[in-house]
C-alpha positions, -999 to +999 in steps of 0.1 A: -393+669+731-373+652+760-333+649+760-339+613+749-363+620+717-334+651+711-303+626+709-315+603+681-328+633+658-299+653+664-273+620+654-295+612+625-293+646+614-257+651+613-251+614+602-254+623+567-230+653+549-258+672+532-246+672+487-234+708+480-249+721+444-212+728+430-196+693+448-185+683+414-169+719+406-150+720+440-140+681+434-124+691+399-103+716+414-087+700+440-080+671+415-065+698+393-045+714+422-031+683+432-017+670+393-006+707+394+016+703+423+026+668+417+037+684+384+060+711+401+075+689+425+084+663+404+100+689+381+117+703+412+134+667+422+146+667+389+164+693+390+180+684+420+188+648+415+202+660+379+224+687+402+236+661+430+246+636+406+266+661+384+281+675+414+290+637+424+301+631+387+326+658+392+337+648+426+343+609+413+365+625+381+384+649+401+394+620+428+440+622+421+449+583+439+484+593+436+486+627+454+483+614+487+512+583+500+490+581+533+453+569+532+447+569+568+466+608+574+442+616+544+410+605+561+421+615+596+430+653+585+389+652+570+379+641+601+393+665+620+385+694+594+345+679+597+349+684+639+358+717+637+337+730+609+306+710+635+324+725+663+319+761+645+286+758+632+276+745+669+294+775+681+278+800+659+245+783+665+247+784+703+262+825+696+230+832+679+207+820+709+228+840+734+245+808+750+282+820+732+298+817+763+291+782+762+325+762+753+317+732+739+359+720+735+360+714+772+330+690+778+338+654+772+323+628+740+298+618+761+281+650+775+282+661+741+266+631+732+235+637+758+235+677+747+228+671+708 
């Protein structure tokens, strides 16, 4: 048989996915893993959404307008608690990897910027 006879019989051959005896079995299980993890993950994000929103519940009731005169001192005091708790974590991250010597606090915004 020449390499041109060989081709066409071999691409016919493998053109078709030869029935398995038990294709029906295997299909059944797969359709029964899948509604068995759908099951568990929607149960899962359930959970959490019901979590979040009664952590954010509690957030929203525990809000006191009046304990704070000044808004803006408020919001810039979180601000600057959020840079140093990134400044830390970023820190502790680099400390892990060996690079601790690293100090981020005297690079300017914008070669932070390029290194994140």
């Amino acid at each position: 048989m020449s390499a041109d006879e060989f081709d066409p019989a071999i691409e016919r051959l493998f053109a078709r996915t030869p029935t398995m005896p038990d294709a029906s079995l295997f299909t059944a299980e797969v359709e029964q893993r899948l509604h068995n993890g759908s099951r568990v993950r929607f149960i899962c994000l359930s959970v959490a959404g019901v979590v979040g929103g009664v952590f954010a519940a509690r957030e929203v009731v525990s809000i006191n307008f009046s304990a704070e005169r000044d808004p803006a001192n408020a919001l810039g005091q979180g601000l600057q608690a959020v840079s140093i708790n990134a400044h830390n974590a970023v820190q502790s991250g680099l400390d892990q990897v060996g690079m601790g010597s690293l100090d981020l606090g005297s690079m300017s915004g914008m070669q932070m910027f390029w290194i994140v």
